[in-house]
KOLKE-212323 format. One record per atom (N, C-alpha, C): chain; atom name; x, y, z. Coordinates in steps of 0.1 Angstrom, whole numbers, plus 5000, padded with zeros to 4 digits. Atoms other than C-alpha are relative to their C-alpha. Layout:
(site "A","CA",(X,Y,Z))
...
# end
This chain:
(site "A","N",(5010,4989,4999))
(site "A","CA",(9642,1650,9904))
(site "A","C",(4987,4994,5004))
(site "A","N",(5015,5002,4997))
(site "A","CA",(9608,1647,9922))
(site "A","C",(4991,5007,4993))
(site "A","N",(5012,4996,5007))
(site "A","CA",(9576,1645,9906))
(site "A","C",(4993,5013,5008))
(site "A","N",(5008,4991,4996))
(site "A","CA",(9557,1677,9912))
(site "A","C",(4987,5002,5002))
(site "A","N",(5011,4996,5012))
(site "A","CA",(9528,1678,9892))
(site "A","C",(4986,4993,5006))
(site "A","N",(5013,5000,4996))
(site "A","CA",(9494,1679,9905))
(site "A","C",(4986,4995,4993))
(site "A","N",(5014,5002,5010))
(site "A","CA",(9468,1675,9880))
(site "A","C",(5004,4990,4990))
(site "A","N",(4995,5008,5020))
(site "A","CA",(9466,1652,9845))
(site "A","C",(5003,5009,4991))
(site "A","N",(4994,4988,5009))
(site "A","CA",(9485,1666,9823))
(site "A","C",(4993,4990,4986))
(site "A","N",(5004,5008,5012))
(site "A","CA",(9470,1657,9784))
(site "A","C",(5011,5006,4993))
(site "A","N",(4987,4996,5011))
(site "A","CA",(9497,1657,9754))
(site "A","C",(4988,5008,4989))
(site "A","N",(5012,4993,5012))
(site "A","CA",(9475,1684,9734))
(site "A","C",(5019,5011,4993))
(site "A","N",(4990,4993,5010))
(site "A","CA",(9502,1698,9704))
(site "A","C",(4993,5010,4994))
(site "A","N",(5008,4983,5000))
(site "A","CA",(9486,1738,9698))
(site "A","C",(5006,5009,4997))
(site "A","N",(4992,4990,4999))
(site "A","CA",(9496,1765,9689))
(site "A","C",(4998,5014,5015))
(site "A","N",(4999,4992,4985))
(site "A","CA",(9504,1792,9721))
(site "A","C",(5010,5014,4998))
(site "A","N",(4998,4987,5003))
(site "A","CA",(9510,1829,9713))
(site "A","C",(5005,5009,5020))
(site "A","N",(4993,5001,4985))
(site "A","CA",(9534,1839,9748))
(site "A","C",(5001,5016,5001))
(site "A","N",(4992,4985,4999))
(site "A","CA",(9539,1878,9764))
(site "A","C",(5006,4998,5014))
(site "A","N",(5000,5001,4986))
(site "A","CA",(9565,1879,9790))
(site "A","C",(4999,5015,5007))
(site "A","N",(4995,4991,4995))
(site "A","CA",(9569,1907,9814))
(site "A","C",(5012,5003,4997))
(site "A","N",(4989,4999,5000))
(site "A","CA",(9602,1906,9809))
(site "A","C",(5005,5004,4983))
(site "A","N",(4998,4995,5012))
(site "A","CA",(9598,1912,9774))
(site "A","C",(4992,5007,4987))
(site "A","N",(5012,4989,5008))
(site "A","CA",(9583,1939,9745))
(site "A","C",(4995,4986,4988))
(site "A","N",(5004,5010,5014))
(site "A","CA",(9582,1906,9720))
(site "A","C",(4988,4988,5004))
(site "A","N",(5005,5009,4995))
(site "A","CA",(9554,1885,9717))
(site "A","C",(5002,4984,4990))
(site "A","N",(4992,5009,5006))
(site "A","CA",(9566,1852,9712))
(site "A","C",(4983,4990,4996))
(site "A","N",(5008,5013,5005))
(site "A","CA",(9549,1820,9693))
(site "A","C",(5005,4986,5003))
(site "A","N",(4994,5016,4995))
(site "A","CA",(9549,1778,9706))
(site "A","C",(4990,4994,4994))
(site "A","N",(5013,5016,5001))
(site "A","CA",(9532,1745,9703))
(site "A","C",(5007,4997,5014))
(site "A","N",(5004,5009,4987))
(site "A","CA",(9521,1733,9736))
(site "A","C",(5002,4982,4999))
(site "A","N",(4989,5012,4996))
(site "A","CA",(9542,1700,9746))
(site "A","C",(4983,4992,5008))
(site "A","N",(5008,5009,4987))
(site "A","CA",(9511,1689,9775))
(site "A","C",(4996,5013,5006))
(site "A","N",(5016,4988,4992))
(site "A","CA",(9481,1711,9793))
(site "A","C",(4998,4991,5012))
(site "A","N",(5012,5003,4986))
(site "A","CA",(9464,1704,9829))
(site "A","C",(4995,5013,5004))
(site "A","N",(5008,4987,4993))
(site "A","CA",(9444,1726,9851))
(site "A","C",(5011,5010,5005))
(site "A","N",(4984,4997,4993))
(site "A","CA",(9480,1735,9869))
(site "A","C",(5006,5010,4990))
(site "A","N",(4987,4995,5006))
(site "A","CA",(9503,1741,9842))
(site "A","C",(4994,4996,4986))
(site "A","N",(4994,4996,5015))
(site "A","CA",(9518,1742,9806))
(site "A","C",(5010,4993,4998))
(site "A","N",(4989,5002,5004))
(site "A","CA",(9547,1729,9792))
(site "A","C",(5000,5001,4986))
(site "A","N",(5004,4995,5013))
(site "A","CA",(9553,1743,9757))
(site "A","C",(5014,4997,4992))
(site "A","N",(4987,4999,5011))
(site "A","CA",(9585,1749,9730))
(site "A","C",(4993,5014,4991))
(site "A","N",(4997,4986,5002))
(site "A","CA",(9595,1783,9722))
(site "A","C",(5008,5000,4992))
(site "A","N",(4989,5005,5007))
(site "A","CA",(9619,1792,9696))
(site "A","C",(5010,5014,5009))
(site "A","N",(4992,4994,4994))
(site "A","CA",(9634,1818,9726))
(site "A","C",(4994,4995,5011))
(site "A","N",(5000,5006,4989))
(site "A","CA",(9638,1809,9762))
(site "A","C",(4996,5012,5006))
(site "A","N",(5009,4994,4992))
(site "A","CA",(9620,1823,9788))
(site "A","C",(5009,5002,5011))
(site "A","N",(4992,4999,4989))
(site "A","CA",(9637,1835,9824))
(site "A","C",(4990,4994,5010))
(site "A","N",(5004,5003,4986))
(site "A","CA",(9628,1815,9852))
(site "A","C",(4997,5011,5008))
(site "A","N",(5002,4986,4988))
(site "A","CA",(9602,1839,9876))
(site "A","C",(4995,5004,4991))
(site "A","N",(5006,4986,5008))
(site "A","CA",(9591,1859,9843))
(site "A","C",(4983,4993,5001))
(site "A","N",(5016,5003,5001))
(site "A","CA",(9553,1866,9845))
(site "A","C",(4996,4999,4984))
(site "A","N",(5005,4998,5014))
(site "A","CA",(9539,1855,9814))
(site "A","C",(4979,4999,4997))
(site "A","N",(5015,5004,5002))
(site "A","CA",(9502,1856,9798))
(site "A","C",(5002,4996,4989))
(site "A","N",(4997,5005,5015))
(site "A","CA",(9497,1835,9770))
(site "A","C",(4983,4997,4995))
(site "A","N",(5009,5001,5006))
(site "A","CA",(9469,1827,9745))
(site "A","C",(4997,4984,4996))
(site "A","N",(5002,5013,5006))
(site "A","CA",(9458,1788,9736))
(site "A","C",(4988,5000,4995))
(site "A","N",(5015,5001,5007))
(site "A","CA",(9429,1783,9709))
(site "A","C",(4995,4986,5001))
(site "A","N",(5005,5013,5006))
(site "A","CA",(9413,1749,9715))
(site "A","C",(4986,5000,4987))
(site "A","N",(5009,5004,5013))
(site "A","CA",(9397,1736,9680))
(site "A","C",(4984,5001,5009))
(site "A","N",(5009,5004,4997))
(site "A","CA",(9358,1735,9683))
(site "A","C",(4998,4986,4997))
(site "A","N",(4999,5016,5004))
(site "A","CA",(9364,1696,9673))
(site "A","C",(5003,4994,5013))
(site "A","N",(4999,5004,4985))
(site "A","CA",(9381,1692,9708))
(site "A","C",(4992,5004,5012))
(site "A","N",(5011,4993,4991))
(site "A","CA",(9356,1711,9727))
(site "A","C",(4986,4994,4997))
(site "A","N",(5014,5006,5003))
(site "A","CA",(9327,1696,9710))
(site "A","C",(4986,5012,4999))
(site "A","N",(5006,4987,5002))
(site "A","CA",(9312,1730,9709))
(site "A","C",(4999,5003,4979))
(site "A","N",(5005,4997,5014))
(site "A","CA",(9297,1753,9674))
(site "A","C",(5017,5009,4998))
(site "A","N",(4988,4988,5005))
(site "A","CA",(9329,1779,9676))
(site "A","C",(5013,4997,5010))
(site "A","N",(4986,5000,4990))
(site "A","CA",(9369,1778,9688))
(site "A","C",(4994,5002,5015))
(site "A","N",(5005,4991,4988))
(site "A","CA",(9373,1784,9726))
(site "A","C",(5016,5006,5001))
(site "A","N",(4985,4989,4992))
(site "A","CA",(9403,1809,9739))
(site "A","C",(5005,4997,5012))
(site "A","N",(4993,5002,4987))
(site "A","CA",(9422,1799,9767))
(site "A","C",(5007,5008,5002))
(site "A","N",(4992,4992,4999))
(site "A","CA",(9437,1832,9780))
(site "A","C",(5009,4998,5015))
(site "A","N",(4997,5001,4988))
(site "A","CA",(9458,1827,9809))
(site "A","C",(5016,5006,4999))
(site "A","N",(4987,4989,4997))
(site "A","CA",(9484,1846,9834))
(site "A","C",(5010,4985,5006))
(site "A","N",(4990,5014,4995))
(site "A","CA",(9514,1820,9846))
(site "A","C",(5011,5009,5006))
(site "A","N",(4985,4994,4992))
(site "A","CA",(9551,1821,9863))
(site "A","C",(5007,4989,4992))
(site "A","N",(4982,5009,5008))
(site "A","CA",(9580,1803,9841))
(site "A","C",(5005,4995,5017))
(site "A","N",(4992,5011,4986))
(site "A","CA",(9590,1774,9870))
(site "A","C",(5012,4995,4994))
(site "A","N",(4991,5010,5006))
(site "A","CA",(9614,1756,9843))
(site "A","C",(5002,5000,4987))
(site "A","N",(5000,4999,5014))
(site "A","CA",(9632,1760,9814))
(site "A","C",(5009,4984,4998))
(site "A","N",(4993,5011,5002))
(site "A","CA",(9651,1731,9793))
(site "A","C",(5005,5007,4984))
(site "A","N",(4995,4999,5011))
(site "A","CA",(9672,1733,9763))
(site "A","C",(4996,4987,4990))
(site "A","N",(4999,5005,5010))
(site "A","CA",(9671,1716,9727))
(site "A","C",(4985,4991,4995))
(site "A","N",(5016,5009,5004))
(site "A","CA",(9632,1707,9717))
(site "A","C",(5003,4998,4987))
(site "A","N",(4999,5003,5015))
(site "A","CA",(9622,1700,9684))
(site "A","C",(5002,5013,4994))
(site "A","N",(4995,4990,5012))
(site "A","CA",(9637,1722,9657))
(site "A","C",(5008,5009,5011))
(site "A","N",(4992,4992,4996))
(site "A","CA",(9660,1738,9683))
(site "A","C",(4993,5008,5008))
(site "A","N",(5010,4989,4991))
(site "A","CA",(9630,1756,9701))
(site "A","C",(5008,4996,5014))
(site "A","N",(4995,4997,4987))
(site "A","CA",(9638,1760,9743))
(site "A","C",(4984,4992,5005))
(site "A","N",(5003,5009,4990))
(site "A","CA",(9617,1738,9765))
(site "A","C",(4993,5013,5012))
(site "A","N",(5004,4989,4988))
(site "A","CA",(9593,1762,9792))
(site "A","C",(4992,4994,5007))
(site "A","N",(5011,5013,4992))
(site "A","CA",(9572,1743,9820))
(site "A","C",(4996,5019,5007))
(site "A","N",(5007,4988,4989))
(site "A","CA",(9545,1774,9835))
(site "A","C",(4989,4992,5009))
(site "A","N",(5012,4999,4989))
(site "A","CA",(9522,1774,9864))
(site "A","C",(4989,5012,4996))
(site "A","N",(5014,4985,5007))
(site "A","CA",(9488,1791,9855))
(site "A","C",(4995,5002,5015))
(site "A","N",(5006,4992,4989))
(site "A","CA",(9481,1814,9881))
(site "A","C",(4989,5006,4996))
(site "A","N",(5014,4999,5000))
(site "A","CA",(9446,1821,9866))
(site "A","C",(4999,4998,4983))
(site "A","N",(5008,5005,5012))
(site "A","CA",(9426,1815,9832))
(site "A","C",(4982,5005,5000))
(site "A","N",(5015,4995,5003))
(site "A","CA",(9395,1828,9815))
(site "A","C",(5001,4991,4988))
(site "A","N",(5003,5008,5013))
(site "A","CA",(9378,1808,9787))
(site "A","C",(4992,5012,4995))
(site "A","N",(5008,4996,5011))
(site "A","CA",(9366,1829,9755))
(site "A","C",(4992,4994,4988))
(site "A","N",(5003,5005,5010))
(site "A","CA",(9344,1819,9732))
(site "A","C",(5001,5012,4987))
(site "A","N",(4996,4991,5008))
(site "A","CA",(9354,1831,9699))
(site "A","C",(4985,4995,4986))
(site "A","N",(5009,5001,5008))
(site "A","CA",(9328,1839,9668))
(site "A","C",(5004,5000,4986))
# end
């Protein structure tokens, strides 16, 4: 398999609150690795390759260096799934097709 991957990815372990299009449930992960690009997370359901998802990431105000959390809301496309993460979760690699930062109070 060829390397794809555009940006630095950092190993940040988070929690990541997921909605797909393709589905009324909104699911819950820990983020696997972040870049500007993408995502790669663990789901405890798999995702369909193509589904548009928007998902939620809270970075700590400890890692931001800021007074309050920040909100990373962003829209993505599921490029890659994989089977068997930790505890049985499903393996999802997204491309963020856009992002807003919130500061939360």
């Amino acid at each position: 398999m060829s390397e794809t991957r555009t940006g630095k990815r950092f190993d940040l372990k988070l929690p990541i609150s997921i909605e797909a299009s393709d589905s009324a449930n909104k699911l819950e992960g820990t983020t696997d690795n972040l870049s500007a690009a993408g995502v790669f997370l663990h789901a405890s359901t798999q995702l369909k390759v193509g589904s548009k998802v928007s998902f939620e990431i809270v970075l700590p105000r400890e890692m931001t260096g800021g007074k309050t959390d920040v909100k990373l809301q962003c829209r993505g496309t599921v490029v890659r799934t994989e089977a068997g993460g930790p505890e049985g979760d499903k393996g999802v690699a997204c491309v963020i097709d856009g992002y807003e930062f919130v500061r939360t109070s």
